[in-house]
Each structure stands twice: as structure tokens, then as C-alpha cells.
C-alpha positions as CSV (number, residue, x, y, z in Angstrom):
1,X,76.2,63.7,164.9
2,X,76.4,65.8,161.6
3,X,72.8,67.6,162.1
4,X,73.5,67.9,165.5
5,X,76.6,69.8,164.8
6,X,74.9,71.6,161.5
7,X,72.0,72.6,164.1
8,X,73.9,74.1,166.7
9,X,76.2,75.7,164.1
10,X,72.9,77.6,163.1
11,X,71.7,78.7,166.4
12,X,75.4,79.8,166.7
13,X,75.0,82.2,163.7
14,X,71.8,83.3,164.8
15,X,72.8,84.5,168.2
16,X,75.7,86.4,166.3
17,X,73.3,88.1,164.4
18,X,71.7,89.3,167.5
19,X,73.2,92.5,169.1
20,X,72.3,94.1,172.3
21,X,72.0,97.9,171.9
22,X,70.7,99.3,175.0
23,X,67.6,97.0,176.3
24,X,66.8,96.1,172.5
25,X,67.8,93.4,170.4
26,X,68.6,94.9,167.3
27,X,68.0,91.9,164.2
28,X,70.5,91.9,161.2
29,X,68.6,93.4,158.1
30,X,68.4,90.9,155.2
31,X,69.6,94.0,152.7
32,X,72.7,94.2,154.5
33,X,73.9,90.9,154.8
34,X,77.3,90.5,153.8
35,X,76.5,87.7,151.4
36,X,73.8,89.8,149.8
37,X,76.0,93.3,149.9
38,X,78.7,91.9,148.9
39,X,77.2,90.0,145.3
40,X,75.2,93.7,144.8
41,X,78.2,95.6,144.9
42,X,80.2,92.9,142.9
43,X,77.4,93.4,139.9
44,X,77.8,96.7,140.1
45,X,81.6,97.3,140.0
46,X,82.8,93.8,139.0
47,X,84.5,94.6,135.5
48,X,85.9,97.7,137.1
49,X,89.6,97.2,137.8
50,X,89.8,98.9,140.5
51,X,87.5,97.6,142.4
52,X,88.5,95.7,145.5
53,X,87.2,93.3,148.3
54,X,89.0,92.2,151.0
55,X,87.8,89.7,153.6
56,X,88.5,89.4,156.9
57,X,87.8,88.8,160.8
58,X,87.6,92.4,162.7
59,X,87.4,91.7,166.4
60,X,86.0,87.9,166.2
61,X,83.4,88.8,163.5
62,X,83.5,88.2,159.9
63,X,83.6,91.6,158.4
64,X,84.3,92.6,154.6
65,X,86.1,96.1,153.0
66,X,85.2,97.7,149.7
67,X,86.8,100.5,147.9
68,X,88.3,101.6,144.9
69,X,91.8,101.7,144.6
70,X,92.3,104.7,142.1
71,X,90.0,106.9,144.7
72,X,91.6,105.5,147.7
73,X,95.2,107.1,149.6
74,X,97.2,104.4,149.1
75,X,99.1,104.8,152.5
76,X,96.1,105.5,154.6
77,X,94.5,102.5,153.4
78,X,97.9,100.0,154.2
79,X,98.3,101.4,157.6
80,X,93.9,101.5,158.7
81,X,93.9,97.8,157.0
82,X,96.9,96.5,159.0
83,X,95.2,97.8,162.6
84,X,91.6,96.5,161.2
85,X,93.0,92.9,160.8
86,X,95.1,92.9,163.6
87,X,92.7,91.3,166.0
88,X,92.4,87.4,166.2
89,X,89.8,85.5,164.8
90,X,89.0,84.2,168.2
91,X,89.3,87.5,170.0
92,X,86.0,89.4,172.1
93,X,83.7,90.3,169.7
94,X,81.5,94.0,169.2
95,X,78.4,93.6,171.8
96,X,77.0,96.9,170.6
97,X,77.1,99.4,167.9
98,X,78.7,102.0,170.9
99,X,81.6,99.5,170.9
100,X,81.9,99.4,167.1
101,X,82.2,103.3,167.0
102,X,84.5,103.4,169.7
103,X,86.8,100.9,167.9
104,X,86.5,103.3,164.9
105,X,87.7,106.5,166.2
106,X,90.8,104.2,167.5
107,X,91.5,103.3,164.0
108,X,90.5,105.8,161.4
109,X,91.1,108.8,164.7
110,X,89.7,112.7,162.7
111,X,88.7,110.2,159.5
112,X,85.2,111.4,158.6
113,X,82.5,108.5,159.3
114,X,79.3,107.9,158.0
115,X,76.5,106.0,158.4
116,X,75.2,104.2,155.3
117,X,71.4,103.0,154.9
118,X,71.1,101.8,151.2
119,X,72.8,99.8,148.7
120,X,72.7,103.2,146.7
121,X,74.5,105.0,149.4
122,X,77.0,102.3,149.9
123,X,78.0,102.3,145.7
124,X,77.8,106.2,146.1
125,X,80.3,106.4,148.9
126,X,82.9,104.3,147.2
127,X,82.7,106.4,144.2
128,X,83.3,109.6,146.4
129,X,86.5,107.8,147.6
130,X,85.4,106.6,150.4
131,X,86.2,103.0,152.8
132,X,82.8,101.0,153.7
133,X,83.3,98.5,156.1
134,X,80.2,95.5,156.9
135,X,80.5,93.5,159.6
136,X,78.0,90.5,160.4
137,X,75.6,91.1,162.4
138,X,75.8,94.7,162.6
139,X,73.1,96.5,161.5
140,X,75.3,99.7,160.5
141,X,77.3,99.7,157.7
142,X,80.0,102.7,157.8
143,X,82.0,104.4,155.6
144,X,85.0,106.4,156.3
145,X,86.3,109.5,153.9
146,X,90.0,108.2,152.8
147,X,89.9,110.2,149.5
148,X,93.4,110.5,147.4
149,X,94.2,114.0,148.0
150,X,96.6,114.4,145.1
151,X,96.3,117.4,143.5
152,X,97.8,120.1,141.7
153,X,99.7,122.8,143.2
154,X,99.1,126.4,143.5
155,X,100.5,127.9,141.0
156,X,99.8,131.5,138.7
157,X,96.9,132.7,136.8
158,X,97.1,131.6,133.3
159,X,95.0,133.5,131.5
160,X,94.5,136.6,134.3
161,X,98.0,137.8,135.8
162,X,98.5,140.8,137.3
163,X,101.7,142.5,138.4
164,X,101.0,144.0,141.8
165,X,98.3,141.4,143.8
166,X,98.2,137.6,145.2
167,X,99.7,135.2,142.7
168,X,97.3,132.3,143.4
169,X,94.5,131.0,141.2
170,X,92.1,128.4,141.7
171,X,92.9,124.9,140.7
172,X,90.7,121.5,139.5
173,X,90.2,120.4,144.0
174,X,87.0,122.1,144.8
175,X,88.0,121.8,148.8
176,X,91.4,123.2,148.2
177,X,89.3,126.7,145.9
178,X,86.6,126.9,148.9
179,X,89.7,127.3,151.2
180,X,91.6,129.9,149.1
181,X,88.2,132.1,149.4
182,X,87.5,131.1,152.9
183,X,91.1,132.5,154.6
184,X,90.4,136.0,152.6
185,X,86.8,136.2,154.3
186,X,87.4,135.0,157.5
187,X,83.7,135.2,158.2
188,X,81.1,132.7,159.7
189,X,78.3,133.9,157.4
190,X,80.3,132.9,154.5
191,X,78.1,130.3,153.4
192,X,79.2,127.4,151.1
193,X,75.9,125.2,150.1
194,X,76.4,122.0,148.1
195,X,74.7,120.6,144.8
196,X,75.0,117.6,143.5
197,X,74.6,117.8,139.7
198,X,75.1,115.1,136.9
199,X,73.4,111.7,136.5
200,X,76.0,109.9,135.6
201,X,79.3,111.9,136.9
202,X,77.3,112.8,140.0
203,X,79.1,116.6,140.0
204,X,80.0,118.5,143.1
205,X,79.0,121.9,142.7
206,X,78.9,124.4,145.6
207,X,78.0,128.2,145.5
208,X,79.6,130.3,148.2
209,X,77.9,133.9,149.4
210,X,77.8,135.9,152.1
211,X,74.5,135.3,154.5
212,X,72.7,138.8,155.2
213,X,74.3,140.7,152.3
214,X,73.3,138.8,149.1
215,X,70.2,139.4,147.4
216,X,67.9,136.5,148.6
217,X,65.7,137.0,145.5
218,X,69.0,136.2,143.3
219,X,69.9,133.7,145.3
220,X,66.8,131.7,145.0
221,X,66.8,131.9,141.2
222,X,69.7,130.1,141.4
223,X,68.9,127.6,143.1
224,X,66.3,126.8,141.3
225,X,68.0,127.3,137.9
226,X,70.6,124.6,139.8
227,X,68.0,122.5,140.9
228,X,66.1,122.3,137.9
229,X,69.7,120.7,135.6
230,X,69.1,117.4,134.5
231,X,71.8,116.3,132.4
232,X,74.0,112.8,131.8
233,X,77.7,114.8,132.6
234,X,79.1,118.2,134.1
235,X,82.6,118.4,133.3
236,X,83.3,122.2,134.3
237,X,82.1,125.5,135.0
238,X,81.8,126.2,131.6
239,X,78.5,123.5,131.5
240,X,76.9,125.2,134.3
241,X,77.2,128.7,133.0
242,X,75.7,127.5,129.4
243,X,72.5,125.5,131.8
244,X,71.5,128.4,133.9
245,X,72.3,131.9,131.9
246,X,69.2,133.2,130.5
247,X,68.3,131.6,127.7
248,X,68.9,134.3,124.9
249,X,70.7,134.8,121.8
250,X,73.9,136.4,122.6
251,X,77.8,136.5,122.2
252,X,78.0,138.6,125.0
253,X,78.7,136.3,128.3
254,X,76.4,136.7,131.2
255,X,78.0,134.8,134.1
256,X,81.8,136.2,135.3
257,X,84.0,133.4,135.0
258,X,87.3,134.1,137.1
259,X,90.4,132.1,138.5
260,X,91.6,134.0,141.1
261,X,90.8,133.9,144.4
262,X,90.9,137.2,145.7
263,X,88.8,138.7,142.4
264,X,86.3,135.6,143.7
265,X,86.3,137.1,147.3
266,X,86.0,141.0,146.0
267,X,82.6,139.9,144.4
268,X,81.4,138.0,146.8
269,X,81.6,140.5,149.9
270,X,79.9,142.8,146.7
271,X,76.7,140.7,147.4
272,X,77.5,138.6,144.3
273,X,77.3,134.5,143.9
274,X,80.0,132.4,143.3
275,X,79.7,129.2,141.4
276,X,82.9,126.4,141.9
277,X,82.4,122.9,140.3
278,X,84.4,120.3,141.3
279,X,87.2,119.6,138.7
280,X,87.3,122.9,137.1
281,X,89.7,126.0,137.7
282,X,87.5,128.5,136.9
283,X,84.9,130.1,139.4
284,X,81.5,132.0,137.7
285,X,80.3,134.9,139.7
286,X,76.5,135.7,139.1
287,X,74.7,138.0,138.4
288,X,77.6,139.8,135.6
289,X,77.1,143.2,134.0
290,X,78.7,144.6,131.4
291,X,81.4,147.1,133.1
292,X,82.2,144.0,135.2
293,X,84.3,143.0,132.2
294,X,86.7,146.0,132.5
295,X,87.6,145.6,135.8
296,X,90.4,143.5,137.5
297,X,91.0,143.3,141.2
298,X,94.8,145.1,140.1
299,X,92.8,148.5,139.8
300,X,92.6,148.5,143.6
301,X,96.3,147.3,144.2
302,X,97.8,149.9,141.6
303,X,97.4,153.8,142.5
304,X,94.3,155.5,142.0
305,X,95.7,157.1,139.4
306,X,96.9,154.7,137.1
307,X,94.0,152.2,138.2
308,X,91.8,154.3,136.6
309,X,94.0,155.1,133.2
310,X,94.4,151.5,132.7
311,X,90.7,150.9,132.9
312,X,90.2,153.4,130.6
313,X,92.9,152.0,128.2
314,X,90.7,148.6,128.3
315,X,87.5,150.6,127.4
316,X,89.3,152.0,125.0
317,X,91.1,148.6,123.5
318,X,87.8,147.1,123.1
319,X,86.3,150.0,120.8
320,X,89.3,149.7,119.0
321,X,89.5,145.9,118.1
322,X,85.9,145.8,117.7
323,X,85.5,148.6,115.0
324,X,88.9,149.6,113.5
325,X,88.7,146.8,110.3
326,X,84.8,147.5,110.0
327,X,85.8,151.7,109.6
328,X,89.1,150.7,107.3
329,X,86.3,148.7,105.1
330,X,83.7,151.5,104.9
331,X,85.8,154.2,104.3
332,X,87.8,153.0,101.6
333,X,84.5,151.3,100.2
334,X,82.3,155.0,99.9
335,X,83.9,157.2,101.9
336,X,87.3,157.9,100.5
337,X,86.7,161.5,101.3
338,X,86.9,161.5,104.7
339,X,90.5,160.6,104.5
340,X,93.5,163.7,103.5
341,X,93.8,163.6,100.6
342,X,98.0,162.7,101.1
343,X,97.2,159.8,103.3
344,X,94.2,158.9,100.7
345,X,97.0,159.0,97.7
346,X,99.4,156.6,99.7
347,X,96.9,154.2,100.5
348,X,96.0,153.8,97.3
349,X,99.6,153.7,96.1
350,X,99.8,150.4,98.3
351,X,96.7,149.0,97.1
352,X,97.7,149.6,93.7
353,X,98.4,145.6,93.1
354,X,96.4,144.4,95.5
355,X,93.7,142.2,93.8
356,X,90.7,142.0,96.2
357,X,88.2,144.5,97.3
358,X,89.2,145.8,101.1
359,X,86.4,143.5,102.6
360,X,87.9,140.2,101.2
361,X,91.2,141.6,102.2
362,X,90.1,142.0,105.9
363,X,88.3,139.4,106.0
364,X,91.1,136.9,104.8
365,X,93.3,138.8,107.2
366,X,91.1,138.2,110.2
367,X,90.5,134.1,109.5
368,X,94.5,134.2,108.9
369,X,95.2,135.5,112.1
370,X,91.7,133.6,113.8
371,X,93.7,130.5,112.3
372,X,96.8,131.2,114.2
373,X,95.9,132.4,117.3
374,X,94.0,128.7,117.5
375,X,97.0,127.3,117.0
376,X,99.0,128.8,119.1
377,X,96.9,127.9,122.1
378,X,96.6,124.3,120.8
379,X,100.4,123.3,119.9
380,X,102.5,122.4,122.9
381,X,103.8,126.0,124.9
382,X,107.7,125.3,123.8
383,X,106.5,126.0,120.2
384,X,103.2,127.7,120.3
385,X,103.8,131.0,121.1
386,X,106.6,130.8,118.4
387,X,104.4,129.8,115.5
388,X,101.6,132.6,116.6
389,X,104.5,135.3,116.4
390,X,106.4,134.1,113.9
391,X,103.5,132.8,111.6
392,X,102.1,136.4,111.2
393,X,104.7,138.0,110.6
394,X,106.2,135.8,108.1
395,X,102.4,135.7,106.5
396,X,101.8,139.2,106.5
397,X,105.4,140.2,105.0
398,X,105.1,137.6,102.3
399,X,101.2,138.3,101.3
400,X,102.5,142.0,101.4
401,X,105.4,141.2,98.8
402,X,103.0,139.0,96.4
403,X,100.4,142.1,96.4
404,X,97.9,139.9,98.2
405,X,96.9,142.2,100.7
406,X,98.6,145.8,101.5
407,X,101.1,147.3,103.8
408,X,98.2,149.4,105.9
409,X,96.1,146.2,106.2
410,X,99.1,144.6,108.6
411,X,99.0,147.4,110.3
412,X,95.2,147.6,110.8
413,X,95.3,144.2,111.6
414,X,98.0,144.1,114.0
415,X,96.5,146.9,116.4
416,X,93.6,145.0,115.8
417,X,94.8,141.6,117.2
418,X,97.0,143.6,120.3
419,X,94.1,145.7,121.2
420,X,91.5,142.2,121.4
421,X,94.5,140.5,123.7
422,X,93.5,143.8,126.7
423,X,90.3,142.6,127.6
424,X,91.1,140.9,131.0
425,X,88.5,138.4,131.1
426,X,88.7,135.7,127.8
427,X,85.1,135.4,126.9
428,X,84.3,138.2,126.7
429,X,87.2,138.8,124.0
430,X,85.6,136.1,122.2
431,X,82.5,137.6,121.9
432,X,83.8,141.1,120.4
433,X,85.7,139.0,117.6
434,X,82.8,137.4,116.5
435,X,80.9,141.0,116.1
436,X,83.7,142.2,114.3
437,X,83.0,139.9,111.7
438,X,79.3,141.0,111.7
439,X,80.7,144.6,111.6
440,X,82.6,144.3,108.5
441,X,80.0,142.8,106.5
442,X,77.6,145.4,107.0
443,X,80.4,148.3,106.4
444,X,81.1,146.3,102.8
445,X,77.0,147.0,102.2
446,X,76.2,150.2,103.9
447,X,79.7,151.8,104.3
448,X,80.2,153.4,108.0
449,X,75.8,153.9,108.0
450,X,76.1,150.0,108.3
451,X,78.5,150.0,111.0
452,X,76.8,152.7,113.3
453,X,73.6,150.9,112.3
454,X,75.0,147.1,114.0
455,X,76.5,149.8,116.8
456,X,73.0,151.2,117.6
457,X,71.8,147.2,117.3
458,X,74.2,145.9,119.2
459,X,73.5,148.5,122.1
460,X,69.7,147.8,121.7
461,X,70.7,144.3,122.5
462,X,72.6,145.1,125.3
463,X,70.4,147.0,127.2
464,X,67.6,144.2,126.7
465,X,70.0,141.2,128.4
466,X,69.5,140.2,132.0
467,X,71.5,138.1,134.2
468,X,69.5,136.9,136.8
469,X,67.0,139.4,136.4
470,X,70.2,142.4,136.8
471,X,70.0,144.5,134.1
472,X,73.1,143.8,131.8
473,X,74.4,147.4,131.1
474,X,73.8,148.7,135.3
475,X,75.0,150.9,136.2
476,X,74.9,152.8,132.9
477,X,71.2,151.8,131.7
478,X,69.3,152.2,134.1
479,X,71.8,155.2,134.8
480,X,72.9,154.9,138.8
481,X,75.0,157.9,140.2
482,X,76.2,156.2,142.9
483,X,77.6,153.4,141.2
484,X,79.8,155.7,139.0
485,X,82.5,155.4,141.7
486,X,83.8,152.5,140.1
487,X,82.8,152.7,136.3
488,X,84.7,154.4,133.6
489,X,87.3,155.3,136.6
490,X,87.6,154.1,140.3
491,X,87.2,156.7,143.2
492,X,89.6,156.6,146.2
493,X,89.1,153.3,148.5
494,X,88.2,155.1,151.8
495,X,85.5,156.9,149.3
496,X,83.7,153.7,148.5
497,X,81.5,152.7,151.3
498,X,78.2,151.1,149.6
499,X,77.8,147.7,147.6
500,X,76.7,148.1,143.8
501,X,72.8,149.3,143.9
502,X,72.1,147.8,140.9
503,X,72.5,144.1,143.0
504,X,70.0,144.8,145.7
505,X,72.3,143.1,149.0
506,X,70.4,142.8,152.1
507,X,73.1,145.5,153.5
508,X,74.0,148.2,151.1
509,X,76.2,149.8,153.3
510,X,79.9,148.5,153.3
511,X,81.4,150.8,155.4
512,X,81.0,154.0,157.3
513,X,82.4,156.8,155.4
514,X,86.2,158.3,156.4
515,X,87.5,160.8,154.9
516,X,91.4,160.6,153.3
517,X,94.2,160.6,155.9
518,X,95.3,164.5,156.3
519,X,99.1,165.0,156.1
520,X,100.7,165.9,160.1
521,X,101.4,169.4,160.7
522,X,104.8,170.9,160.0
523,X,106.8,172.0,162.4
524,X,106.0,175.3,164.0
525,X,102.1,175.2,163.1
């Protein structure tokens, strides 16, 4: 009676297997068995803690769950397991994969589901936080989206606050960033394309633009630049913009890194592309020019007026922290006599016991003060801004007092270090420290020649970097007249009606022109 009982057990098993869908008989694949699927996905995640299987009868059919439980909602997963299991073991079976999706959308309800094909898909759609369910004898294997949505809040810009203007910034949930952008453009040619980047982290990187106004020939660069990444890990914008900037010798960056939503939304309705990797705060906006540096979205919130002064202020900061040490150096090096000859006597007066040349005097000044601005960032924020403050002026009144370095040099240095803190966007700070040291080494060999010489260099330089094939100093080389409106100052709002020239957009014009509002008549007129 056993092989009797062993036989019909078989033909039992094989009639499972066997679903009706339509007028066809669709036949279990041997690649997705359970048995099969489930000793694939057990090789492949089995020393991972966090990797679960639960076993089970789902409407009289033997059916098996995988997920992780550190990508899973924890509360979304105990109630859709509790209704999954709730059936009997004995209870009316799925007839067809219609009934199976029908039974789904009672469960999981908006969940998003997916149809899996692979063993590769299945590992990658547990990895992306998502529920696969196998049943036997269905030929579909499904997966349903039940990602932990934990996430930091909203909070302030760190490194970009304004006053006046949204208080926002983009934070490390890529979904939660494309949102912020997406209710200040409420647009259906806002266009959010995704790109999977990373071999082993498998990186979600999307870049957003507007359909019809960005140039397609920029647009195509980078997607091949995007394309064309083959790397082990992305870990933040910061990787991207290093992988697909134009491959040149610079300080100066060439991609506009931003965290704030509405600056992201300003450039992109400009014709620009944004770049927003999943995990990082920070969006890059390509292609970046130089004057795109200076400007904040705040100009356009503040009045015209002082908009423009304070743009001019940052223009004016970055000359200043950039040159200032390299001039003190040169001048007191060979050209003493460019100074009054009362100011000339009282610097020397302080430099009387002073035991170092100016140029080791600056430049142990500016690694001093490279030293603690480093730590400042690094030590925890209860203590760090403390020790920055603190530290230099303690150093610099002591080194003063032991004749190390002179009165004037704390001053130099100090309008120095407040004028590098003005330039709104960080890395591009960076990049005029760094010249500054250049700067001061050719002042201590060529005196102010050598400075006006790395000046002229540095210029040169400028004007032969490209981002994305945009000249980096547009509007100012090649000169554009009607992109002066918002250079060196901004014009009225009502008078800006095009999109930068020097980005090509498929629709130049951004609005009709209007004139300003004229005041009502008074009374009597």
C-alpha cells in the first residue's frame, strides 16, 4: 500500500503544479521552485543576520516569505503576515494567477507589486526593501515595496542659511528631495529619470529637468558620462561630481552642489540639470559657471537693492581672502615703498622682534588657522565652535606677546579668514584657500609681479575650463549682454524674462516682458 500511496501523493503534487490561466496550462518553472529558490537565496544571504524565511500555507498552497528585517517596516510586515497566514491549510486554493493578484490587492491594498523573473531580481528586490512572496505552483513570483521609511526630518540648511526664504534643505531619502523640488514646480514636464550606479551598493541616482527647456545636447552628455561609471561603491554626490566633471586639473569646482530645495528648483526651471543620489543631502546642478558661485536664491527674496550690494560684498570678499596675505608678503618683501611712510615706520616697529621673514610668518599663520578651522568642524558642535574662536585668539595674542609673529599679521589674517567664511557655496571656498597658498609663494619670489603673474594664470585657466561643454567664466568670457541682468548685480524680477544664453534651453524665453507696476493716481488727477 506504501507505493500506492507514494504514487498518488506524486500525481497529487503534479496536478498542484498545474494552473489554469485562461485555456492554457501554465507548468511550474524548475528555477522557481520553492525548494530551489529558497537554497539560492539562503547561499546568498545566509550569514546575513537579517535575513529571514518564513514558511507557511497561503490559501491551501505551500508558499514561503523572504525579506530583510533591517529594510523591512516592522509594523507593515506583522499586520500583511498575520492576514497572509490567516487562511487554513485545507482552505480553496489559487486556480489562476488573476486570483493570486486579486488576493494581493486585498492584502498589501496601494503596496507597490512587482513581478519578478530571475533569481537576480528576486536577491535585488530584497535588498531594495522589498517582501517576495513564492507560492507552489505559481509561475509568478511577486514582490511588494514595504521599505522602512524612517528618515530624518526636515530641518535647516547647514552650511547655506539664509534669513529671508524657505527654511528646508534636502535630506539623505532621495524620494522625500524629489518631492521637495516637485511641489515648487508643479509641472508634468518635470522629468525625474533614474540610474542605477554602483556594483556593489547598487546606488540610486536620479537627475531631474524640465522636458522642452533643457539643452538636449547637455542632457545627453550626461547620460552618457552617467552611463559610462563603473565603480565598486557611490556613497554621495560628492563621488558622482568627481566621475563625471571634465577631467582637468583644477581647484575650481565645476558641478553646483546645493542643499536647498528651492535654489535646486531656481536652476532647474533655468534649463540646468539636477543630480540627487540616494543617501546624500546635497544636490549638483550641471552645467556650473563661475558667477554661479556668487549667487544665492536670498538675492531674489531681499530688495533689489540690497540683493545686489550683498552680491557685490561676496565678489568682493573673495578678492579679498584670496590676495590680501599674498600683497602683505610682496610688499613688505620689495616694495616697502608703496606704503606711507608713517604706516611703513609702525609696521616695522611691530616686526621689530619678530624673527621670521613675512612669508614664514603668513604662512605659519595660515596652516595655524587651516589647523583650527579643521577642528572645529570635526570636534562635537557643544565644543567646536568654542575651540575655533577661542583657539585663535588665544594663539594669536600669545604668538604676538612671544614676538613670533606681529600685531598687523592678526589682523591680516583675521579679515582674511572672515572674508573666506562669505562665499555661499563651501567648495568653492576651498578652492580659493588653496590658491592663496600658491599666491604667497610666488609674492615671496617675484614680490606683487609674482602675484599679478598667478592672477593673469589663474584667469588663463579659467577661461579654458568647461562644464559640460559651457564655458566656465559665461557670461563674462565669451562676453553676453543679456546675461548681465544677473551678474555683478541683479535687475528687477519683472525685468528678467529669458533663461541664461550661455545654456542653450530649448525655450529661451521665460516670460513675456511687463513693465514695473506704476503707482495709482492721486487724488484729483
Amino acid at each position: 500500500m506504501a507505493p500506492i500511496r507514494r504514487l498518488r501523493k506524486t500525481r497529487a503534487l503534479k496536478k498542484i503544479g498545474e494552473i489554469k490561466e485562461g485555456k492554457e496550462i501554465v507548468k511550474q518553472e524548475p528555477s522557481n521552485s520553492l525548494l530551489s529558490l529558497k537554497k539560492t537565496l539562503s547561499g546568498a544571504f545566509g550569514k546575513s543576520s537579517d535575513f529571514r524565511v518564513i514558511e507557511g500555507f497561503i490559501n491551501g498552497r505551500a508558499g514561503i516569505l523572504f525579506y530583510l528585517e533591517s529594510m523591512i517596516n516592522p509594523k507593515q510586515m506583522i499586520k500583511t503576515t498575520s492576514k497572509l497566514f490567516a487562511s487554513k491549510k485545507d482552505a480553496q486554493p489559487f486556480n489562476t494567477l488573476d486570483e493570486f493578484r486579486s488576493f494581493s490587492r486585498e492584502i498589501f491594498g496601494g503596496v507597490r507589486c512587482k513581478s519578478l523573473k530571475d533569481d537576480e531580481s528576486v536577491s535585488q528586490a530584497i535588498l531594495n526593501g522589498s517582501l517576495v512572496i513564492v507560492i507552489e505552483g505559481l509561475t509568478e513570483i511577486v514582490s511588494f515595496h514595504m521599505l522602512n521609511t524612517e528618515k530624518r526630518a526636515l530641518a535647516e540648511p547647514s552650511t547655506q542659511t539664509v534669513i529671508r526664504g524657505p527654511k528646508d534643505s534636502f535630506i539623505e531619502a532621495v524620494s522625500t528631495n524629489i518631492s521637495l523640488i516637485r511641489r515648487r514646480i508643479k509641472n508634468p514636464k518635470l522629468t525625474f529619470e533614474k540610474f542605477t550606479i554602483g556594483k556593489d551598493t547598487q546606488t540610486s541616482v536620479f537627475i531631474g529637468y524640465m522636458d522642452g527647456i533643457v539643452n538636449e545636447k547637455v542632457l545627453k552628455e550626461l547620460k552618457d558620462r552617467l552611463n559610462g561609471i563603473e565603480v565598486s561603491a557611490i556613497f554621495d554626490s560628492g563621488n558622482i561630481e568627481e566621475l563625471i566633471t571634465d577631467k582637468t586639473f583644477t581647484f575650481f569646482p565645476l558641478a553646483l552642489n546645493t542643499e536647498r530645495p528651492d535654489s535646486a528648483a531656481a536652476n532647474i526651471m533655468d534649463g540646468k540639470v539636477a543630480i540627487l543620489v540616494d543617501g546624500s543631502p546635497f544636490a549638483l546642478m550641471v552645467p556650473a559657471v563661475f558667477v554661479n558661485f556668487f549667487e544665492i536664491s536670498e538675492d531674489f527674496y531681499q530688495p533689489l537693492y540690497l540683493g545686489s550690494f550683498l552680491r557685490f560684498i561676496r565678489y568682493l570678499s573673495f578678492m579679498i581672502a584670496l590676495i590680501t596675505p599674498s600683497v602683505y608678503v610682496g610688499v613688505l618683501t620689495y616694495h616697502q615703498e608703496l606704503l606711507p611712510t608713517s604706516f611703513l615706520l609702525s609696521i616695522i616697529a611691530q616686526r621689530e622682534g619678530v624673527p621670521f621673514p613675512a612669508v614664514v610668518e603668513v604662512l605659519l599663520m595660515e596652516i595655524t588657522f587651516e589647523i583650527l578651522r579643521e577642528a572645529g568642524i570635526r570636534m562635537p558642535k557643544a565644543v567646536g565652535q568654542m575651540v575655533s574662536i577661542v583657539g585663535a585668539l588665544v594663539i594669536g595674542q600669545a604668538a604676538a606677546e612671544a614676538g613670533i609673529i606681529s600685531n598687523i599679521m592678526i589682523i591680516i589674517m583675521a579679515i582674511t579668514a572672515i572674508a573666506n567664511f562669505v562665499a555661499p557655496v563651501y567648495s568653492f571656498s576651498s578652492a580659493s584657500r588653496l590658491i592663496r597658498f600658491l599666491l604667497i609663494i610666488s609674492a615671496a619670489i617675484l614680490g606683487l609681479y609674482g602675484v599679478f603673474l598667478m592672477l593673469i594664470l589663474m584667469v588663463a585657466h579659467l577661461c579654458s575650463l568647461r562644464s559640460f561643454g559651457i564655458p566656465y567664466l559665461s557670461p563674462l568670457a565669451p562676453f553676453i549682454l543679456e546675461d548681465q541682468k544677473d551678474v555683478f548685480i541683479r535687475f528687477p524680477y519683472w525685468a528678467m524674462n529669458n533663461r541664461p544664453k550661455y545654456l542653450e534651453s530649448e525655450k529661451a524665453i521665460k516670460a513675456n516682458p511687463v513693465a514695473s507696476p506704476s503707482p495709482p493716481p492721486m487724488k484729483g488727477e
